[in-house]
C-alpha positions as CSV (number, residue, x, y, z in Angstrom):
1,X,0.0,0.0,0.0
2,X,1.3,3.3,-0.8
3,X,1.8,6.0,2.2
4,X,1.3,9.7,1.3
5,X,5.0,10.2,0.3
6,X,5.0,8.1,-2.4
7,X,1.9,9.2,-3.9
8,X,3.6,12.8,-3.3
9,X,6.4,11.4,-5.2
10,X,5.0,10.0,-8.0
11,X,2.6,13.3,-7.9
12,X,5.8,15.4,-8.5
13,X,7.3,12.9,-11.5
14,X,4.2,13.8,-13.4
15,X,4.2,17.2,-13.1
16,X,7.5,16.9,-14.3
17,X,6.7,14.9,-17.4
18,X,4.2,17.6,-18.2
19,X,6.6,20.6,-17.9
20,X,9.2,18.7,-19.9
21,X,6.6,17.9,-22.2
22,X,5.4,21.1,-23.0
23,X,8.8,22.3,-23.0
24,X,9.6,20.3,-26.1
25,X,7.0,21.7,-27.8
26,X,7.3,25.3,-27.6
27,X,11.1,24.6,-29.1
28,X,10.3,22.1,-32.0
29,X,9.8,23.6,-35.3
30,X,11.8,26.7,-34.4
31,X,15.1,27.6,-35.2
32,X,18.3,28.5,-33.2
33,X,19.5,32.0,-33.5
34,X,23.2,31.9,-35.0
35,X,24.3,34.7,-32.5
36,X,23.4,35.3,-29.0
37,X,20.7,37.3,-28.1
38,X,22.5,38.9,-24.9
39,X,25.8,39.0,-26.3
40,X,25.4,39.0,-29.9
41,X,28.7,36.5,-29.8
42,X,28.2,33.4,-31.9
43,X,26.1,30.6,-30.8
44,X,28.5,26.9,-31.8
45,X,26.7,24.9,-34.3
46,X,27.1,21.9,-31.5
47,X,24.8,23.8,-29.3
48,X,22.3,25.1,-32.1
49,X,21.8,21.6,-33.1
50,X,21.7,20.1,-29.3
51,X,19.2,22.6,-28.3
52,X,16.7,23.1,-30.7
53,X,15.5,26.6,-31.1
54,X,18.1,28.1,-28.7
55,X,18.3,31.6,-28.4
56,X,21.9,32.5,-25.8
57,X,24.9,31.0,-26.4
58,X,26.0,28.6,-23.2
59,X,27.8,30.9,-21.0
60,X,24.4,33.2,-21.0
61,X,22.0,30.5,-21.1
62,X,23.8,29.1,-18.0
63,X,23.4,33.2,-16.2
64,X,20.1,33.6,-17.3
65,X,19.2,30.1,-15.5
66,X,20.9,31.3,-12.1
67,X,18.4,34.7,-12.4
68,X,15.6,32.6,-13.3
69,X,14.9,34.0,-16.7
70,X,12.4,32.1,-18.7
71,X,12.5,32.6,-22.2
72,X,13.8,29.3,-23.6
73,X,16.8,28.5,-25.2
């Protein structure tokens, strides 16, 4: 029988699913900026094809993560 922290838990691995879910979506189809929209350096073609629709180059994507910024990319 399943206590409350496990139904917690698999509560939270859904709602994860979801976001990841809808995450994917709002990124396929569009394409990767070539340069980066905060520092207008280059953005690798690794990285453009990794993350689909990418808009910062790694160094800025990993910055606006720490503030919290959510446009994707």
């Amino acid at each position: 029988m399943a206590d409350i922290a496990d139904v917690a838990n698999d509560r939270v691995d859904l709602f994860l699913e979801l976001a990841l879910a809808a995450r994917r979506a709002t990124t396929q189809g569009r394409e990767s900026l070539t340069e980066c929209m905060d520092c207008d350096e280059p953005i690798p073609e690794a990285r453009r094809l990794a993350a689909k629709g990418c808009y910062r180059c790694i160094d800025c994507q990993g910055n606006a993560d720490k503030k919290g910024l959510r446009h994707a990319g």
